[in-house]
Backbone bond lengths (Angstrom), bond angles and torsions (degrees), N, CA, C in turn:
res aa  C-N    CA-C-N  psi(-1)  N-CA   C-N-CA  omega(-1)  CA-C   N-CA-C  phi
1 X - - - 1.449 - - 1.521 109.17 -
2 X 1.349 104.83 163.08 1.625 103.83 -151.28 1.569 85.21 -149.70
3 X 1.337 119.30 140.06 1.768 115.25 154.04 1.434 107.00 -94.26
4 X 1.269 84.25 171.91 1.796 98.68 171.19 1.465 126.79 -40.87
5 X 1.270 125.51 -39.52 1.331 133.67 -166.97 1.638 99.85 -93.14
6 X 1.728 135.84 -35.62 0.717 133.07 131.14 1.108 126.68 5.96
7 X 1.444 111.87 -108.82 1.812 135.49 176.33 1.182 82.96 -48.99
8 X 1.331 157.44 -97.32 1.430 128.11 -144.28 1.515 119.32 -54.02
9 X 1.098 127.06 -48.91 1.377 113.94 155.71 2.124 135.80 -26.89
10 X 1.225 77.41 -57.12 1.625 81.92 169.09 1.447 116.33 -54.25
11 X 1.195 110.86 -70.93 1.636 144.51 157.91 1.850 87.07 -2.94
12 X 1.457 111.23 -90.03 1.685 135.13 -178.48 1.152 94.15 -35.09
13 X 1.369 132.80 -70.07 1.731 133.57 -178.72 1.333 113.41 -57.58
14 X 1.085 145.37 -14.49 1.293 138.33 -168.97 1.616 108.44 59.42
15 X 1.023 123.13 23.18 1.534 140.93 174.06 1.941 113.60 -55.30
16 X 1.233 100.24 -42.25 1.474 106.41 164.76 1.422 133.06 -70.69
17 X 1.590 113.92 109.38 1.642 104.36 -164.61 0.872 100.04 -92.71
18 X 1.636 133.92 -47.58 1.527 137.19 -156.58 1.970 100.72 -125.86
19 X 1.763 83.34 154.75 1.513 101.31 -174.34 1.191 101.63 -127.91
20 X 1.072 122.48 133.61 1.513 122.90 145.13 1.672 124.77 -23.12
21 X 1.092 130.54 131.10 1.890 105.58 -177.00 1.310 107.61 -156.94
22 X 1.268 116.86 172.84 1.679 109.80 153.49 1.474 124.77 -99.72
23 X 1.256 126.51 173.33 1.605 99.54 -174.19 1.113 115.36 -63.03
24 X 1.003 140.49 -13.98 1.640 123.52 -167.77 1.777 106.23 -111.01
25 X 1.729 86.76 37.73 1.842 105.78 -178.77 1.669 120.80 40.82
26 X 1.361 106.50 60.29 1.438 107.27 169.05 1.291 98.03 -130.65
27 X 1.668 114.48 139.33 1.171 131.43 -172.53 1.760 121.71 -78.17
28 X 0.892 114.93 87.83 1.753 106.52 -164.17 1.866 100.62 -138.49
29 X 1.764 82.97 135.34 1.779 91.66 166.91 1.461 129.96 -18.13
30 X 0.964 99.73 -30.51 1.720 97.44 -158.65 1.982 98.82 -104.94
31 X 1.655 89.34 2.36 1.650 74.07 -178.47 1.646 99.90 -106.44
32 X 1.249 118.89 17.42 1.468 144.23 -157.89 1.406 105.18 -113.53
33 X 1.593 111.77 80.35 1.326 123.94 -179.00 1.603 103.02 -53.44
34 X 1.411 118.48 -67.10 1.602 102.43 170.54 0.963 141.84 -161.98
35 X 2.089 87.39 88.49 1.641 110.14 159.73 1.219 97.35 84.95
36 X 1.692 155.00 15.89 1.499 126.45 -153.61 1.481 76.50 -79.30
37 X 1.359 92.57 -175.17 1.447 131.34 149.28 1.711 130.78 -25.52
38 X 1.186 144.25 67.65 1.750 124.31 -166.37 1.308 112.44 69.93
39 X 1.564 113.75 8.37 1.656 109.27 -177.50 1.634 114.82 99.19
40 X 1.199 105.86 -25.28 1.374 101.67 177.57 1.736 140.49 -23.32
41 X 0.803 98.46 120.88 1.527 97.99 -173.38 1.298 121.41 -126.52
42 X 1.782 123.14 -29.00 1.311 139.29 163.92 1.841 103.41 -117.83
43 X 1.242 101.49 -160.73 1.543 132.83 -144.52 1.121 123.05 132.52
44 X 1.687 103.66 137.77 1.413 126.08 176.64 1.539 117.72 -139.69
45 X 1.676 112.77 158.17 1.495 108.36 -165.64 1.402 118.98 -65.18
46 X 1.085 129.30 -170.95 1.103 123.99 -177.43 1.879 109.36 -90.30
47 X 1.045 117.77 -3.78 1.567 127.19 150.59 1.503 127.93 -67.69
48 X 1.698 107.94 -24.45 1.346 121.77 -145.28 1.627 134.09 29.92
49 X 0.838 77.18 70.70 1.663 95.04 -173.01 1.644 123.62 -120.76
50 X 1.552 105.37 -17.14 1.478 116.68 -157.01 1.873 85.79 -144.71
51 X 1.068 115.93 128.12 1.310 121.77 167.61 1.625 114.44 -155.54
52 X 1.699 91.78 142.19 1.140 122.07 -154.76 1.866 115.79 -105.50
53 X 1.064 110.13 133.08 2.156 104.26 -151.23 1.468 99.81 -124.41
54 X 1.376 139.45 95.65 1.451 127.51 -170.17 1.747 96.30 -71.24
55 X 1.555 132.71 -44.53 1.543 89.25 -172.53 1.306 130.20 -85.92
56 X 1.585 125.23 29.75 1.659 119.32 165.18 1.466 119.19 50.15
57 X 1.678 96.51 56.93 1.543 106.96 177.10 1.798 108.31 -55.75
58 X 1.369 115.49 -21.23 1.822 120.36 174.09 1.624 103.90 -54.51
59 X 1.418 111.91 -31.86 1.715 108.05 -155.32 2.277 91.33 -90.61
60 X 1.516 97.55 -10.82 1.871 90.35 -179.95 1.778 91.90 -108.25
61 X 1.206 129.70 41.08 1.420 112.97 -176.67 1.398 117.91 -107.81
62 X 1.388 121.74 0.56 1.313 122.72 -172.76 1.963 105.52 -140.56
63 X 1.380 120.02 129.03 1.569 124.45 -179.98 1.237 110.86 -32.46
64 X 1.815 105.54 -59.29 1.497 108.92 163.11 1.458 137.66 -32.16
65 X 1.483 104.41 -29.73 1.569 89.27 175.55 1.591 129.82 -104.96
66 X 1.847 85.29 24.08 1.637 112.14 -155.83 1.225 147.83 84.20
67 X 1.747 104.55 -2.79 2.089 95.05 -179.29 1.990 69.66 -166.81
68 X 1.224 99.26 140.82 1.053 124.79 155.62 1.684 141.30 -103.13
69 X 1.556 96.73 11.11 1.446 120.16 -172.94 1.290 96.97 -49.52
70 X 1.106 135.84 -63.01 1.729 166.27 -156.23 2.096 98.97 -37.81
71 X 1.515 91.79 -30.97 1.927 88.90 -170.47 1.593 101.10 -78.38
72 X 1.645 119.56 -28.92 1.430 92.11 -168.02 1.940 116.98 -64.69
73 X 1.313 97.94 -29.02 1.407 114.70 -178.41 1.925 97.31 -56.65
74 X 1.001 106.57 -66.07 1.429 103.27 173.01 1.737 147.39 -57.95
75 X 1.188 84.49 -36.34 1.546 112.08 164.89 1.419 98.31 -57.99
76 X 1.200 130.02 -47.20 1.699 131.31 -142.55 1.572 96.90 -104.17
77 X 1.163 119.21 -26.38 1.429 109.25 144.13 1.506 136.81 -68.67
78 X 1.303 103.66 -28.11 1.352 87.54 150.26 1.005 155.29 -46.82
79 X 1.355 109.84 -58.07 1.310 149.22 179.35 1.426 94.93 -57.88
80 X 1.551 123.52 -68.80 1.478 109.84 -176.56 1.254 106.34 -35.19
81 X 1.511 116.63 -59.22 1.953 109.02 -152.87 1.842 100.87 -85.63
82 X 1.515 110.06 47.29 1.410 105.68 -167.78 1.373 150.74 28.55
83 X 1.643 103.98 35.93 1.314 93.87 -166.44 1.961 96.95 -111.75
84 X 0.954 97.94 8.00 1.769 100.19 151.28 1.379 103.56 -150.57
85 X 1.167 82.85 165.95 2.125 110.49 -179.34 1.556 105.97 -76.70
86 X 1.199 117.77 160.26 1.559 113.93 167.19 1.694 107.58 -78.84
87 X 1.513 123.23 142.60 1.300 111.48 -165.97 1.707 118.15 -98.97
């Protein structure tokens, strides 16, 4: 949870990476599993260096824990900072 002066702060910093969305990236209630703030879903410090992910693509990364959705998010960071190939 965030107050007003908060979220505008972030907002001013460009501190917010990720939004809640629909696919064709529009920000709306219903694509807002739960309720954050403006959609929020990521954040990073004001260094950007350290960033912070409310849905825990780690907890969908393995069959075992039931959904494996969780690797593309991860995988694709990889890949940005080159430490795998696209497959």
């Amino acid at each position: 949870m965030a107050d007003a002066e908060t979220l505008a702060e972030l907002n001013r910093r460009h501190q917010i990476v990720l939004r809640y969305c629909t696919a064709n990236g529009t920000t709306t209630a219903a694509a807002n599993p739960n309720g954050s703030a403006e959609n929020i879903a990521g954040i990073c410090n004001r260094a950007g260096n350290v960033f912070g992910l409310m849905p825990h693509p780690e907890r969908a990364s393995d069959a075992r824990l039931g959904s494996t959705d969780g690797l593309v998010f991860l995988e694709s960071i990889l890949q940005s900072l080159g430490l795998r190939s696209a497959a």
